[in-house]
LUMMI-723742 format. One line per 2 residues: number of its first residue (from 1); their letters; for each residue x, y, z of N, C-alpha, C. Coordinates in pm, 1 decimal. Layout:
N
NUM> A> X,Y,Z,X,Y,Z,X,Y,Z ~ ...
This chain:
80
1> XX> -338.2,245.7,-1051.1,-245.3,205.5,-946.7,-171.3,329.1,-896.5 ~ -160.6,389.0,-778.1,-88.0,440.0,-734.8,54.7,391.8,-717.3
3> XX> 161.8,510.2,-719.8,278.1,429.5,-638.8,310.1,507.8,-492.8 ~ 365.0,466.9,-407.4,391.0,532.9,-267.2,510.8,512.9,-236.5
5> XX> 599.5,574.2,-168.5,724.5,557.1,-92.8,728.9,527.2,66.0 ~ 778.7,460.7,120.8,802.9,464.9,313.8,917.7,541.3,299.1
7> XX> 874.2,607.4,361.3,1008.6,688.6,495.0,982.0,678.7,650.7 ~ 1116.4,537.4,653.8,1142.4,526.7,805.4,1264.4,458.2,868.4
9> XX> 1322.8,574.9,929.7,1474.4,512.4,953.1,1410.9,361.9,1010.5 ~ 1372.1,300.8,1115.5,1342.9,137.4,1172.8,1325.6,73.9,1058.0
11> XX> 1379.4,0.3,1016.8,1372.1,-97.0,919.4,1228.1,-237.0,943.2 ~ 1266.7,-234.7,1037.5,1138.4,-306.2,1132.3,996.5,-249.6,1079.8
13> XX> 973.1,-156.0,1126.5,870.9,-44.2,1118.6,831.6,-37.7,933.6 ~ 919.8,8.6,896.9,895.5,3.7,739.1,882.4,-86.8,644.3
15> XX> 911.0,-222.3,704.9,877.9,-351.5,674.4,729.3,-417.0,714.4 ~ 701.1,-344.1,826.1,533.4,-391.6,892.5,428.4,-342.4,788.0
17> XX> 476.7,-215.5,782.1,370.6,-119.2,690.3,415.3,-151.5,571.2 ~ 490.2,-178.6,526.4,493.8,-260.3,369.5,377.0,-377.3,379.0
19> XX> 434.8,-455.8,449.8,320.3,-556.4,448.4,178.5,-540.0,434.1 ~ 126.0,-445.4,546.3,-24.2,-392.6,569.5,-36.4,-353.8,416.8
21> XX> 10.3,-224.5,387.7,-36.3,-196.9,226.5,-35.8,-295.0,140.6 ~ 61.8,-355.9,130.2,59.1,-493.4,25.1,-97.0,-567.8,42.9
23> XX> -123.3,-608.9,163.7,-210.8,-685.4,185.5,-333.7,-604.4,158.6 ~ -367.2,-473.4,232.2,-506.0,-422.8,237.4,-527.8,-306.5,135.7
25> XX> -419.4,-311.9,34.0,-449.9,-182.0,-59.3,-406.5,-258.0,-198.5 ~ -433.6,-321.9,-262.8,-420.5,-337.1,-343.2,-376.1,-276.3,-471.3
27> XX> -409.3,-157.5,-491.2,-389.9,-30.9,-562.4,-301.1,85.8,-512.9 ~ -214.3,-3.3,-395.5,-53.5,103.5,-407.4,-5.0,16.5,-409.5
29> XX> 116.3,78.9,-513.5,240.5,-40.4,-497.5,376.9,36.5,-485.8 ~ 408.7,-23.8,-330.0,571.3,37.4,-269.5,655.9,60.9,-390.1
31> XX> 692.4,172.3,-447.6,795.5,155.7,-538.9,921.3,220.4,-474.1 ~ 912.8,231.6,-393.1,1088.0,267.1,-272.1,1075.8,246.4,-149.4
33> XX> 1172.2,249.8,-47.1,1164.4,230.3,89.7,1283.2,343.6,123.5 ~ 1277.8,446.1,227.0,1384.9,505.0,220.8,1422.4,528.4,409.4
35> XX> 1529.3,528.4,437.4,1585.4,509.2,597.8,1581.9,623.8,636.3 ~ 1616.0,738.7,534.3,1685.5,866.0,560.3,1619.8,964.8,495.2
37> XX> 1645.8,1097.7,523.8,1585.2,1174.1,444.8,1690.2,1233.4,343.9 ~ 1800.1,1171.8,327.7,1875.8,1185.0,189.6,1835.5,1092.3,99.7
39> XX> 1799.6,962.3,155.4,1764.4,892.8,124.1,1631.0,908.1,-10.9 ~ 1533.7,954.4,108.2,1437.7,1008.5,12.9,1377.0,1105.3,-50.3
41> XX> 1461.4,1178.1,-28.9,1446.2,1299.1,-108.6,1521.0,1280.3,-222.1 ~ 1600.6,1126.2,-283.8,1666.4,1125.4,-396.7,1531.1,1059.0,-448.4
43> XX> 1470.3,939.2,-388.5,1395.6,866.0,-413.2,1251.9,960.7,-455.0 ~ 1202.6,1024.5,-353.8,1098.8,1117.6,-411.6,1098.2,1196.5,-551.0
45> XX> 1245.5,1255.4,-568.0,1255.0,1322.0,-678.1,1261.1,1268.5,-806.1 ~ 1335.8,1089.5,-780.8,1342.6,1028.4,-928.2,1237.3,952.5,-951.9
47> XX> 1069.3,925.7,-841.8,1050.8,828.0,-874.9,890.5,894.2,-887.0 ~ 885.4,987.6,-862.7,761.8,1100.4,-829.3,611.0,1013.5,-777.6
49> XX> 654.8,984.7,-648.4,561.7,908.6,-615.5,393.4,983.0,-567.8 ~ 236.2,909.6,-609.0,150.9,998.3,-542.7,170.9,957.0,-390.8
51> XX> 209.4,909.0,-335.4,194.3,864.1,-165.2,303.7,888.9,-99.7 ~ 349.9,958.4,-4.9,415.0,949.1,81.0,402.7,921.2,228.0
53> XX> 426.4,799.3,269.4,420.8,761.0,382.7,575.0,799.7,453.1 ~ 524.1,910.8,600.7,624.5,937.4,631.4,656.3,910.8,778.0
55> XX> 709.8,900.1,875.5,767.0,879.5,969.7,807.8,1040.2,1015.4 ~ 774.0,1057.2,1119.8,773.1,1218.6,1202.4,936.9,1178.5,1242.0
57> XX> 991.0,1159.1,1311.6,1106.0,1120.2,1379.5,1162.6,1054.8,1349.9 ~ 1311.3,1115.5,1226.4,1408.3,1038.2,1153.1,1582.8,1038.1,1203.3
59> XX> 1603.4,983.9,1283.0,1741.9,1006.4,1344.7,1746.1,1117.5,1360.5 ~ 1850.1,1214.0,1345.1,1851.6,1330.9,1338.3,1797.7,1455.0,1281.7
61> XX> 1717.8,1435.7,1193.9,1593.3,1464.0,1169.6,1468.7,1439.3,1168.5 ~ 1376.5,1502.4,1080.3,1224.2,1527.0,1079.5,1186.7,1464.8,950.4
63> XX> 1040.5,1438.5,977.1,971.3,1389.4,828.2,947.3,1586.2,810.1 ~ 919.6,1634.7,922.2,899.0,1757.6,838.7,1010.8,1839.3,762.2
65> XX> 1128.5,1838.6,816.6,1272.3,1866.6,774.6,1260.0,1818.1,612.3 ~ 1250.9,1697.3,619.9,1195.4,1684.3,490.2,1102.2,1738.5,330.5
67> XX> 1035.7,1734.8,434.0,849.0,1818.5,377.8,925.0,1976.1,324.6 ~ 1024.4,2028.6,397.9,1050.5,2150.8,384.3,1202.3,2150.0,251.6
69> XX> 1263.1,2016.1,235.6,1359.6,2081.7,113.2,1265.7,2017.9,19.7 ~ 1176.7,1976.2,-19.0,1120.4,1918.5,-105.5,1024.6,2042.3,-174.8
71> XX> 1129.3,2103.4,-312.4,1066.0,2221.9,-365.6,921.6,2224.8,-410.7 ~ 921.9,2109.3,-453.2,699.3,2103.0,-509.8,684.8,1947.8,-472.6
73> XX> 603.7,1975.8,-425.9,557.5,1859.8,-371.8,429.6,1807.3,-411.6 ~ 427.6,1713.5,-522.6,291.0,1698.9,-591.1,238.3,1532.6,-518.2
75> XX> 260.8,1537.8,-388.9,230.3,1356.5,-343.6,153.2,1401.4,-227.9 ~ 78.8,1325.4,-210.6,25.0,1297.2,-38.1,65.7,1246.3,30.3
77> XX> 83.9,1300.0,171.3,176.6,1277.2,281.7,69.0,1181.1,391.3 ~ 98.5,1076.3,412.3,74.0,986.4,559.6,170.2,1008.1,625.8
79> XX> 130.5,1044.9,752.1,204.0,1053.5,885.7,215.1,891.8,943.4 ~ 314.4,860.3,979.4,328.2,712.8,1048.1,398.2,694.3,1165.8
């Protein structure tokens, strides 16, 4: 089983793609949802997920803004 995280400020949005994975992947299971990139960069670090599903355009920031304080990064990144 993999686990994966969403990162996406729309709550909307990060609720759709919860669903899709739930339904068509059987072998990830959401273990966070994060709005922000404080958000998940707490969540990434405590929960060391292999998947990162990320969202390019986060309020005032970036999924890449992100990508960049995140010192090692041992997950795979989806763009969303």
């Amino acid at each position: 089983m993999l686990s994966a995280i969403i990162v996406d400020d729309e709550k909307g949005a990060s609720q759709a793609l919860s669903n899709i994975i739930q339904a068509k992947c059987q072998n990830i299971k959401i273990v966070a949802v994060a709005h922000s990139v404080s958000k998940a960069m707490h969540a990434i670090e405590s929960l060391k997920p292999d998947i990162v599903f990320l969202d390019i355009q986060l309020r005032n920031e970036s999924g890449f803004d992100l990508l960049e304080k995140i010192k090692t990064r041992n997950f795979e990144v989806v763009f969303v």
